[in-house]
C-alpha positions in Angstrom: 16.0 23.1 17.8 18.9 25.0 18.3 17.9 28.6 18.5 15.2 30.5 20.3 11.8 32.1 19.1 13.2 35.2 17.9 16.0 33.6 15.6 13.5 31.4 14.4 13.7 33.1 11.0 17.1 33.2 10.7 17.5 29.4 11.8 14.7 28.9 8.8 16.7 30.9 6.0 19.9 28.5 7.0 18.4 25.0 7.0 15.0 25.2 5.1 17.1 24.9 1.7 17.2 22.1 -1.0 15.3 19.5 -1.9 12.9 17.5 0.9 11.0 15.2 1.0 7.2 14.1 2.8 6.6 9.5 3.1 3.2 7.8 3.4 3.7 6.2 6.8 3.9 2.4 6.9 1.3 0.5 8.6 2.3 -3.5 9.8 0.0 -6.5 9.5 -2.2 -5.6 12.8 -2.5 -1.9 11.6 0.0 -0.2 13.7 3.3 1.9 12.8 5.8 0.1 11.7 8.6 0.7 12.7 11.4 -1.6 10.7 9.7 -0.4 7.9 9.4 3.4 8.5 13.1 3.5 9.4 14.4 1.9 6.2 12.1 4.0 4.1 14.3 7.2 6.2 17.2 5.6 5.6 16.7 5.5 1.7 15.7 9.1 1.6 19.1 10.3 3.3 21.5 7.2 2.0 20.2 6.9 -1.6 18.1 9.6 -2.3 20.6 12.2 -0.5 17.6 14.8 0.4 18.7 17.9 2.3 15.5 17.4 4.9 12.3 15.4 5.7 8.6 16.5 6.5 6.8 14.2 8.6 3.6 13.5 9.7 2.2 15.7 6.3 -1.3 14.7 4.4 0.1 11.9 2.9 1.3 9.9 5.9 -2.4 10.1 6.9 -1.2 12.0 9.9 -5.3 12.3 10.3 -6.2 8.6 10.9 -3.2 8.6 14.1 -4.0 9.1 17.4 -1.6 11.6 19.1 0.2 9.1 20.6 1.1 7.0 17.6 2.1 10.7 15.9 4.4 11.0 18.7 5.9 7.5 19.0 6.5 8.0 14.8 7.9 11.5 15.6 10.5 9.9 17.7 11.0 6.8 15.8 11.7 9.1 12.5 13.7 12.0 14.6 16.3 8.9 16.1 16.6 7.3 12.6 17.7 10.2 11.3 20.1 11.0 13.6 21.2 14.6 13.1 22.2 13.7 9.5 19.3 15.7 7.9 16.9 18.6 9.7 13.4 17.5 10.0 9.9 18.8 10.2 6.9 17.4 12.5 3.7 17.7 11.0 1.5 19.3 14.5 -1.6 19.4 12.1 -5.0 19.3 14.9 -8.2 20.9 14.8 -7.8 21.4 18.7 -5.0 24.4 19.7 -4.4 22.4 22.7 -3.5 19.2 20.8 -0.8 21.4 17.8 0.9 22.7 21.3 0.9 19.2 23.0 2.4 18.0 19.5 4.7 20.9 19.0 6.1 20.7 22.6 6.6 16.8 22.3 8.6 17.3 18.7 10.4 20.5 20.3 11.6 18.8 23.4 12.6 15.5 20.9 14.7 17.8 19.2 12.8 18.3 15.7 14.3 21.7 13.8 10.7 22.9 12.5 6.9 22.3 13.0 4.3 22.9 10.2 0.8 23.6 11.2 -2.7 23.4 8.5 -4.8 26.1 9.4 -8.3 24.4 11.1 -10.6 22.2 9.3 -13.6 23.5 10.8 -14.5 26.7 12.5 -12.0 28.9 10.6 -13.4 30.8 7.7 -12.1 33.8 8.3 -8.5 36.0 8.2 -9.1 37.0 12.0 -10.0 33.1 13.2 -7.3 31.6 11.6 -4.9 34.4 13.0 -6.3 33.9 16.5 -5.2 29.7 15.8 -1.5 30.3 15.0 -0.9 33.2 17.6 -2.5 30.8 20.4 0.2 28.3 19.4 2.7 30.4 19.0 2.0 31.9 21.9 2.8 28.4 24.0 5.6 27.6 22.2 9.4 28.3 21.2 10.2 26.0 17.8 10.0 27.6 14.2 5.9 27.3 12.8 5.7 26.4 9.1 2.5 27.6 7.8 0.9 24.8 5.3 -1.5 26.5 2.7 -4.1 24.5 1.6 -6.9 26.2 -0.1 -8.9 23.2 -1.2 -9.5 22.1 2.1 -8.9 25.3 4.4 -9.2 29.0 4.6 -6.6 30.4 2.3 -3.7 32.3 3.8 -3.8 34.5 1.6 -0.5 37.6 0.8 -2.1 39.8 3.9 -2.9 37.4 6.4 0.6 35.8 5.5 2.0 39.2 6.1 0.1 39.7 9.4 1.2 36.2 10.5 4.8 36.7 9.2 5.1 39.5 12.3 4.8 36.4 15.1 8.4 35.6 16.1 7.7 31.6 15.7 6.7 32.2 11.8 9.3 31.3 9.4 8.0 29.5 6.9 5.4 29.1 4.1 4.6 25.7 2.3 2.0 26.8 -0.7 -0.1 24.3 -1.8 -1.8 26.6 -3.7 -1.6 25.7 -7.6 -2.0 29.1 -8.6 0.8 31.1 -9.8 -0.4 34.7 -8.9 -1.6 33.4 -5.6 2.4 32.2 -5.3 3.6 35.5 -6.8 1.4 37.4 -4.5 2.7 35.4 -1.6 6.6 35.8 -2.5 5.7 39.9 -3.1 4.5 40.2 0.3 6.6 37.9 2.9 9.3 36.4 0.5 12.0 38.3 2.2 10.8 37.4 6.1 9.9 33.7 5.5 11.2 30.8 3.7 8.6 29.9 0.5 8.1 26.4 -0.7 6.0 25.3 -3.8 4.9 22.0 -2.9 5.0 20.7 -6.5 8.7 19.7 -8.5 7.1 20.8 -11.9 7.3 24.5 -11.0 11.3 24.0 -8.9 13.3 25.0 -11.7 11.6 28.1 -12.5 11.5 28.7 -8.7 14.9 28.3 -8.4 15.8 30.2 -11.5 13.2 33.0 -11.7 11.4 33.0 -8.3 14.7 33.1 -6.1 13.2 30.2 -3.9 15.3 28.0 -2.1 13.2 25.4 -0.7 11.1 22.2 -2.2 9.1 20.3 0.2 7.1 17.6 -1.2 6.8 13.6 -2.1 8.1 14.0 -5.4 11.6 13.8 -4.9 11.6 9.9 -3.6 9.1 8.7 -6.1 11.1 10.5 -9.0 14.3 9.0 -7.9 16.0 5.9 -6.8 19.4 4.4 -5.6 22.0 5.7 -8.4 19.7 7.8 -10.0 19.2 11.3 -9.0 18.0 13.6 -11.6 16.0 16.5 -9.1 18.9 16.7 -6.9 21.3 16.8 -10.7 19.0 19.3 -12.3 19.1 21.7 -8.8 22.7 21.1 -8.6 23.2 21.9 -11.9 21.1 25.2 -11.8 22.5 26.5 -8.6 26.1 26.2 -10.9 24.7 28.1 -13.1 24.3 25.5 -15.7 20.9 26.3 -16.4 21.0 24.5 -20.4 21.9 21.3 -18.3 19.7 21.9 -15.9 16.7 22.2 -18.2 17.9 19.0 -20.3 18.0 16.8 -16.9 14.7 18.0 -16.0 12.7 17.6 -19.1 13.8 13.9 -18.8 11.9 13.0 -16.0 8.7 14.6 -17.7 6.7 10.9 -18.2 6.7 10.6 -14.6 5.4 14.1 -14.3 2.5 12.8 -16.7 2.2 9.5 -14.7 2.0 12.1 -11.3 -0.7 13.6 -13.1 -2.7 10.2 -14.2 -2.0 7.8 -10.5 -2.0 11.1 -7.7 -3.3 14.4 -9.0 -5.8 12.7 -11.1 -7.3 11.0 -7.9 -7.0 14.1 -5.5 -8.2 16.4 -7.6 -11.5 14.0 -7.8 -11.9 14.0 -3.8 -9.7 10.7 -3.6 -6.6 10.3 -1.6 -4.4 8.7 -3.8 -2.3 7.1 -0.8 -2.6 3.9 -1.6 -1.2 4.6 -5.0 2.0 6.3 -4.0 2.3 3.4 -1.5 2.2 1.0 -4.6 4.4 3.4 -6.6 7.4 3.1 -3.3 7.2 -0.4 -3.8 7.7 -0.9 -6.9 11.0 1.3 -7.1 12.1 -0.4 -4.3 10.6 1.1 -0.6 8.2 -0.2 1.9 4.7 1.1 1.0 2.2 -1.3 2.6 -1.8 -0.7 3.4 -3.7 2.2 4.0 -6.5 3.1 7.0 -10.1 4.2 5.8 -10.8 6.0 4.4 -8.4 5.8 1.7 -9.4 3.3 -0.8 -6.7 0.4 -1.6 -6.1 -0.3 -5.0 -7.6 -3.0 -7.2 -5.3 -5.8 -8.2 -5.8 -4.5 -11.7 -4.9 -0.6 -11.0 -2.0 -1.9 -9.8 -0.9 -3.9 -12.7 -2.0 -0.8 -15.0 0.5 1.4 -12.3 3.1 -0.6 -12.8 2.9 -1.4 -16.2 3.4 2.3 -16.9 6.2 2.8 -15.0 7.7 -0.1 -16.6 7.1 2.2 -20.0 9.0 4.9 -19.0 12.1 3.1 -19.2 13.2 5.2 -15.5 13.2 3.0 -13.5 14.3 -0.9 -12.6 10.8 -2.4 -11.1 10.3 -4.9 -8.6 
Protein backbone atom coordinates (compact mmCIF):
# COMPACT_ATOMS: atom_id res chain seq x y z
CA UNK A 1 0.00 0.00 0.00
CA UNK A 2 1.05 3.29 -0.80
CA UNK A 3 -1.03 5.69 1.25
CA UNK A 4 -2.08 5.78 4.87
CA UNK A 5 -5.39 5.05 6.73
CA UNK A 6 -6.96 8.23 6.14
CA UNK A 7 -6.38 8.38 2.25
CA UNK A 8 -7.57 5.05 2.13
CA UNK A 9 -10.63 6.26 0.24
CA UNK A 10 -9.07 8.20 -2.01
CA UNK A 11 -6.39 5.53 -2.90
CA UNK A 12 -9.80 3.23 -3.43
CA UNK A 13 -11.60 5.76 -5.88
CA UNK A 14 -8.07 5.73 -7.97
CA UNK A 15 -7.31 1.96 -8.39
CA UNK A 16 -10.56 0.03 -7.53
CA UNK A 17 -11.72 0.70 -11.29
CA UNK A 18 -12.33 -1.74 -14.23
CA UNK A 19 -12.76 -5.13 -14.56
CA UNK A 20 -11.18 -7.86 -11.87
CA UNK A 21 -11.08 -10.81 -11.47
CA UNK A 22 -11.27 -13.67 -8.23
CA UNK A 23 -9.34 -17.72 -9.36
CA UNK A 24 -10.20 -21.07 -7.62
CA UNK A 25 -6.69 -21.75 -6.14
CA UNK A 26 -4.88 -24.75 -7.56
CA UNK A 27 -4.16 -27.59 -5.43
CA UNK A 28 -0.90 -30.18 -6.66
CA UNK A 29 -1.06 -34.03 -6.53
CA UNK A 30 -0.22 -34.27 -2.53
CA UNK A 31 -2.92 -31.52 -1.89
CA UNK A 32 -0.88 -28.45 -1.31
CA UNK A 33 -0.70 -24.95 -3.26
CA UNK A 34 0.66 -25.13 -6.23
CA UNK A 35 2.65 -22.90 -7.05
CA UNK A 36 3.69 -23.36 -11.00
CA UNK A 37 0.30 -23.61 -11.48
CA UNK A 38 -1.22 -20.65 -9.48
CA UNK A 39 1.38 -18.40 -11.13
CA UNK A 40 0.52 -19.23 -14.79
CA UNK A 41 -3.13 -19.01 -14.06
CA UNK A 42 -1.94 -14.90 -12.73
CA UNK A 43 -0.08 -14.68 -15.53
CA UNK A 44 -3.06 -15.35 -17.99
CA UNK A 45 -5.36 -12.98 -16.20
CA UNK A 46 -2.90 -9.88 -16.67
CA UNK A 47 -1.10 -11.23 -20.17
CA UNK A 48 -4.21 -12.51 -21.96
CA UNK A 49 -7.04 -11.57 -20.23
CA UNK A 50 -5.62 -7.80 -19.52
CA UNK A 51 -7.76 -7.40 -16.08
CA UNK A 52 -7.22 -4.09 -14.33
CA UNK A 53 -6.89 -6.06 -10.78
CA UNK A 54 -7.13 -9.49 -8.90
CA UNK A 55 -9.01 -10.59 -5.70
CA UNK A 56 -7.42 -13.37 -3.90
CA UNK A 57 -8.06 -15.68 -1.40
CA UNK A 58 -12.20 -14.97 -2.10
CA UNK A 59 -15.04 -17.93 -1.63
CA UNK A 60 -14.03 -19.53 -4.61
CA UNK A 61 -10.35 -20.22 -4.01
CA UNK A 62 -11.67 -22.09 -0.86
CA UNK A 63 -9.79 -19.62 1.21
CA UNK A 64 -11.85 -21.67 4.09
CA UNK A 65 -10.19 -25.16 3.78
CA UNK A 66 -6.30 -23.15 4.13
CA UNK A 67 -4.63 -22.89 7.01
CA UNK A 68 -3.24 -19.32 7.69
CA UNK A 69 -0.09 -20.14 6.69
CA UNK A 70 -0.78 -21.63 3.33
CA UNK A 71 -3.21 -18.23 2.81
CA UNK A 72 -0.07 -16.40 3.50
CA UNK A 73 2.53 -18.31 1.47
CA UNK A 74 -0.39 -18.00 -1.61
CA UNK A 75 -0.63 -14.26 -0.77
CA UNK A 76 2.95 -13.83 -1.46
CA UNK A 77 3.31 -16.25 -4.14
CA UNK A 78 0.29 -14.28 -6.08
CA UNK A 79 1.51 -10.65 -4.80
CA UNK A 80 5.39 -11.53 -6.44
CA UNK A 81 3.80 -12.95 -9.66
CA UNK A 82 2.11 -10.06 -10.30
CA UNK A 83 4.64 -7.82 -9.87
CA UNK A 84 3.29 -4.37 -9.54
CA UNK A 85 1.66 -4.83 -13.03
CA UNK A 86 -1.93 -4.95 -11.61
CA UNK A 87 -3.33 -3.86 -7.83
CA UNK A 88 -4.39 -6.69 -5.83
CA UNK A 89 -6.74 -7.63 -3.03
CA UNK A 90 -6.08 -10.35 -0.13
CA UNK A 91 -8.99 -12.07 0.94
CA UNK A 92 -8.37 -11.64 5.30
CA UNK A 93 -11.80 -13.62 5.58
CA UNK A 94 -11.61 -15.36 9.60
CA UNK A 95 -14.10 -15.86 12.10
CA UNK A 96 -11.37 -14.94 14.77
CA UNK A 97 -10.55 -10.78 14.82
CA UNK A 98 -7.11 -11.80 15.80
CA UNK A 99 -6.54 -14.06 12.70
CA UNK A 100 -8.23 -11.04 9.83
CA UNK A 101 -5.46 -8.71 11.63
CA UNK A 102 -2.60 -11.32 11.55
CA UNK A 103 -3.78 -11.78 7.77
CA UNK A 104 -4.23 -8.14 7.06
CA UNK A 105 -0.81 -7.22 8.58
CA UNK A 106 1.01 -10.09 6.70
CA UNK A 107 -0.71 -8.84 3.09
CA UNK A 108 -0.05 -5.08 4.25
CA UNK A 109 3.58 -5.55 5.09
CA UNK A 110 3.86 -7.85 1.54
CA UNK A 111 2.66 -4.89 -0.15
CA UNK A 112 -1.04 -5.86 -1.21
CA UNK A 113 -3.14 -2.47 -2.19
CA UNK A 114 -6.54 -3.64 -0.48
CA UNK A 115 -7.95 -6.28 2.01
CA UNK A 116 -11.55 -7.54 1.84
CA UNK A 117 -13.02 -8.89 4.97
CA UNK A 118 -16.75 -11.23 5.22
CA UNK A 119 -18.48 -10.28 8.15
CA UNK A 120 -18.39 -13.51 10.89
CA UNK A 121 -19.90 -16.75 10.22
CA UNK A 122 -21.07 -17.25 13.62
CA UNK A 123 -21.76 -15.05 16.53
CA UNK A 124 -22.79 -12.01 14.42
CA UNK A 125 -26.48 -11.49 13.95
CA UNK A 126 -26.70 -8.25 14.67
CA UNK A 127 -25.83 -4.39 13.16
CA UNK A 128 -23.96 -3.59 16.55
CA UNK A 129 -21.74 -7.18 16.47
CA UNK A 130 -20.78 -6.97 13.22
CA UNK A 131 -19.82 -3.18 13.70
CA UNK A 132 -17.79 -4.07 16.81
CA UNK A 133 -15.75 -6.95 14.13
CA UNK A 134 -14.72 -4.39 11.49
CA UNK A 135 -13.77 -1.51 14.01
CA UNK A 136 -11.61 -4.11 16.02
CA UNK A 137 -9.68 -4.71 12.80
CA UNK A 138 -9.61 -1.58 11.67
CA UNK A 139 -8.60 -0.45 14.71
CA UNK A 140 -5.05 -2.68 14.39
CA UNK A 141 -4.53 -1.84 11.08
CA UNK A 142 -3.50 0.74 8.32
CA UNK A 143 -4.44 -0.92 4.63
CA UNK A 144 -7.83 -0.13 2.83
CA UNK A 145 -10.88 -2.82 4.31
CA UNK A 146 -13.28 -3.99 1.52
CA UNK A 147 -16.41 -4.99 3.07
CA UNK A 148 -17.76 -8.36 1.23
CA UNK A 149 -21.72 -8.61 1.55
CA UNK A 150 -22.95 -11.83 1.72
CA UNK A 151 -26.48 -12.19 2.88
CA UNK A 152 -26.92 -15.86 2.22
CA UNK A 153 -24.36 -16.87 4.54
CA UNK A 154 -23.84 -13.69 6.91
CA UNK A 155 -25.58 -10.78 8.55
CA UNK A 156 -26.47 -8.38 5.79
CA UNK A 157 -24.71 -5.05 5.70
CA UNK A 158 -27.34 -3.49 5.14
CA UNK A 159 -27.57 0.86 3.62
CA UNK A 160 -27.19 1.96 7.56
CA UNK A 161 -24.77 -0.26 8.91
CA UNK A 162 -22.79 0.41 5.61
CA UNK A 163 -23.10 4.04 6.31
CA UNK A 164 -22.05 3.64 9.93
CA UNK A 165 -19.13 1.54 8.86
CA UNK A 166 -18.31 3.86 5.88
CA UNK A 167 -17.22 6.56 8.86
CA UNK A 168 -13.97 4.24 9.87
CA UNK A 169 -10.96 5.71 8.01
CA UNK A 170 -9.78 2.00 6.71
CA UNK A 171 -13.43 1.54 4.80
CA UNK A 172 -13.33 2.14 1.24
CA UNK A 173 -14.98 -0.38 -0.32
CA UNK A 174 -18.22 -2.43 -0.83
CA UNK A 175 -18.35 -5.79 -2.86
CA UNK A 176 -22.37 -6.64 -2.89
CA UNK A 177 -23.17 -10.01 -3.23
CA UNK A 178 -26.46 -9.30 -2.68
CA UNK A 179 -28.70 -10.24 -5.88
CA UNK A 180 -31.22 -7.78 -5.07
CA UNK A 181 -31.49 -4.69 -6.92
CA UNK A 182 -33.08 -2.33 -4.24
CA UNK A 183 -30.81 -3.78 -1.73
CA UNK A 184 -27.92 -2.41 -4.39
CA UNK A 185 -29.82 0.81 -4.99
CA UNK A 186 -30.22 1.30 -1.33
CA UNK A 187 -26.58 0.62 -0.86
CA UNK A 188 -25.26 3.17 -3.71
CA UNK A 189 -28.02 5.89 -2.15
CA UNK A 190 -26.37 5.76 1.11
CA UNK A 191 -22.39 5.34 0.77
CA UNK A 192 -21.95 5.45 -3.09
CA UNK A 193 -20.20 8.67 -2.88
CA UNK A 194 -17.65 7.60 0.22
CA UNK A 195 -16.90 4.00 -0.98
CA UNK A 196 -16.12 2.32 -4.10
CA UNK A 197 -19.39 -0.31 -5.00
CA UNK A 198 -18.88 -3.46 -6.79
CA UNK A 199 -21.77 -5.86 -8.05
CA UNK A 200 -20.24 -9.10 -7.90
CA UNK A 201 -22.12 -10.40 -10.98
CA UNK A 202 -21.12 -9.28 -15.01
CA UNK A 203 -24.85 -9.63 -16.01
CA UNK A 204 -25.88 -6.42 -14.15
CA UNK A 205 -22.03 -4.33 -15.36
CA UNK A 206 -23.35 -2.64 -18.16
CA UNK A 207 -26.20 -1.13 -16.56
CA UNK A 208 -23.88 -0.39 -13.64
CA UNK A 209 -21.60 1.32 -15.68
CA UNK A 210 -24.18 3.11 -17.73
CA UNK A 211 -27.00 3.89 -15.23
CA UNK A 212 -25.61 3.14 -11.79
CA UNK A 213 -22.35 5.29 -12.26
CA UNK A 214 -20.16 2.28 -10.82
CA UNK A 215 -16.83 1.85 -11.69
CA UNK A 216 -15.74 -1.43 -10.33
CA UNK A 217 -16.45 -5.32 -11.22
CA UNK A 218 -14.99 -7.78 -9.01
CA UNK A 219 -15.81 -11.32 -9.70
CA UNK A 220 -14.73 -14.77 -11.58
CA UNK A 221 -16.64 -13.97 -14.61
CA UNK A 222 -14.30 -12.09 -16.49
CA UNK A 223 -11.58 -15.19 -16.92
CA UNK A 224 -14.16 -17.83 -17.62
CA UNK A 225 -16.06 -15.44 -20.16
CA UNK A 226 -12.82 -14.69 -21.92
CA UNK A 227 -9.68 -16.17 -23.37
CA UNK A 228 -6.37 -15.32 -25.20
CA UNK A 229 -7.50 -13.07 -28.27
CA UNK A 230 -10.85 -12.75 -27.16
CA UNK A 231 -12.06 -10.17 -24.94
CA UNK A 232 -15.56 -9.24 -25.19
CA UNK A 233 -16.20 -7.78 -21.17
CA UNK A 234 -13.17 -5.71 -21.34
CA UNK A 235 -14.62 -4.61 -25.37
CA UNK A 236 -18.10 -4.08 -24.22
CA UNK A 237 -16.72 -1.72 -20.97
CA UNK A 238 -14.34 -0.16 -23.31
CA UNK A 239 -16.75 0.57 -25.58
CA UNK A 240 -19.37 1.94 -23.06
CA UNK A 241 -16.89 4.15 -21.15
CA UNK A 242 -16.46 5.80 -25.11
CA UNK A 243 -19.58 6.30 -25.14
CA UNK A 244 -20.52 3.77 -27.64
CA UNK A 245 -23.17 2.36 -25.70
CA UNK A 246 -25.21 0.58 -29.22
CA UNK A 247 -21.72 -1.33 -29.45
CA UNK A 248 -21.53 -1.90 -26.24
CA UNK A 249 -24.91 -3.52 -25.88
CA UNK A 250 -24.28 -5.65 -29.26
CA UNK A 251 -20.78 -7.05 -27.73
CA UNK A 252 -22.47 -7.88 -24.55
CA UNK A 253 -25.54 -9.67 -25.63
CA UNK A 254 -23.05 -11.98 -27.44
CA UNK A 255 -21.68 -13.60 -24.62
CA UNK A 256 -25.33 -14.21 -23.27
CA UNK A 257 -25.05 -18.47 -23.68
CA UNK A 258 -22.35 -18.40 -21.28
CA UNK A 259 -24.42 -16.26 -19.03
CA UNK A 260 -27.10 -19.22 -19.45
CA UNK A 261 -24.33 -21.86 -18.96
CA UNK A 262 -23.25 -19.53 -15.59
CA UNK A 263 -26.64 -20.03 -14.63
CA UNK A 264 -26.90 -24.03 -15.34
CA UNK A 265 -22.81 -25.30 -14.08
CA UNK A 266 -22.30 -22.35 -10.94
CA UNK A 267 -25.49 -20.51 -9.81
CA UNK A 268 -27.50 -23.53 -10.36
CA UNK A 269 -25.27 -25.54 -7.80
CA UNK A 270 -24.80 -22.53 -5.21
CA UNK A 271 -28.02 -21.58 -5.07
CA UNK A 272 -28.79 -25.49 -4.04
CA UNK A 273 -26.17 -25.33 -1.07
CA UNK A 274 -23.37 -26.76 -3.41
CA UNK A 275 -20.07 -25.08 -4.09
CA UNK A 276 -19.77 -25.35 -7.56
CA UNK A 277 -15.71 -25.20 -7.37
CA UNK A 278 -15.06 -28.02 -8.95
CA UNK A 279 -17.03 -26.95 -11.85
CA UNK A 280 -15.37 -23.60 -12.56
CA UNK A 281 -12.10 -25.62 -12.12
CA UNK A 282 -13.26 -27.89 -15.03
CA UNK A 283 -14.63 -24.89 -16.97
CA UNK A 284 -10.53 -23.10 -16.63
CA UNK A 285 -9.39 -26.09 -18.06
CA UNK A 286 -11.16 -26.53 -20.73
CA UNK A 287 -10.57 -22.85 -22.11
CA UNK A 288 -7.10 -23.36 -21.45
CA UNK A 289 -5.99 -22.67 -17.45
CA UNK A 290 -4.95 -24.82 -14.66
CA UNK A 291 -8.01 -25.93 -12.61
CA UNK A 292 -7.11 -29.10 -10.85
CA UNK A 293 -8.95 -30.86 -7.60
CA UNK A 294 -10.88 -29.50 -4.95
CA UNK A 295 -10.65 -30.16 -0.79
CA UNK A 296 -13.90 -31.38 1.00
CA UNK A 297 -16.11 -30.46 1.19
CA UNK A 298 -16.70 -29.50 -2.34
CA UNK A 299 -17.80 -32.35 -4.34
CA UNK A 300 -15.63 -33.26 -7.56
CA UNK A 301 -17.39 -33.70 -10.61
CA UNK A 302 -18.54 -37.06 -12.16
CA UNK A 303 -16.77 -38.05 -15.32
CA UNK A 304 -20.10 -37.57 -16.97
CA UNK A 305 -20.91 -33.90 -15.65
CA UNK A 306 -17.91 -33.14 -17.15
CA UNK A 307 -18.49 -34.40 -20.48
CA UNK A 308 -22.09 -32.73 -20.29
CA UNK A 309 -19.93 -29.23 -19.18
CA UNK A 310 -17.93 -29.36 -21.86
CA UNK A 311 -20.09 -30.45 -24.43
CA UNK A 312 -22.03 -27.26 -23.84
CA UNK A 313 -19.40 -25.10 -24.08
CA UNK A 314 -18.41 -26.68 -27.18
CA UNK A 315 -22.19 -25.54 -28.35
CA UNK A 316 -21.69 -22.07 -27.87
CA UNK A 317 -19.36 -21.82 -30.54
CA UNK A 318 -17.09 -19.19 -27.97
CA UNK A 319 -14.60 -20.77 -27.36
CA UNK A 320 -11.62 -23.18 -28.76
CA UNK A 321 -11.82 -26.30 -26.09
CA UNK A 322 -9.15 -28.47 -24.96
Amino acid sequence: MKYNKKEAKEAAKEKLKGIWTAMPYCWDSEDNFDELANRSNMDHIINNIKVDGHYCSGNIAEFWSMPDEERMFAHEVMHDQAGGRIPMIAGCHHQSVKQVVALAMHAQNIGYDFIIILTPYVAARDDETVFQFYEYICSKIDIGVILFNVPQNCHPINANLAKRLSKLDNICGYKQADGSPASTHSIIDSVGNDIVISVADEAPWLTSMTQLGLQWLVNYNPHLYQSKGWLPLKDYTDAALNGDLNEATRIAKSIQPLRELHAKWIMGYWNSGRMPIAEMKYWQELIGMHGGNTRPPVVPMTEEKKRELKSDLIKTGLFEIT
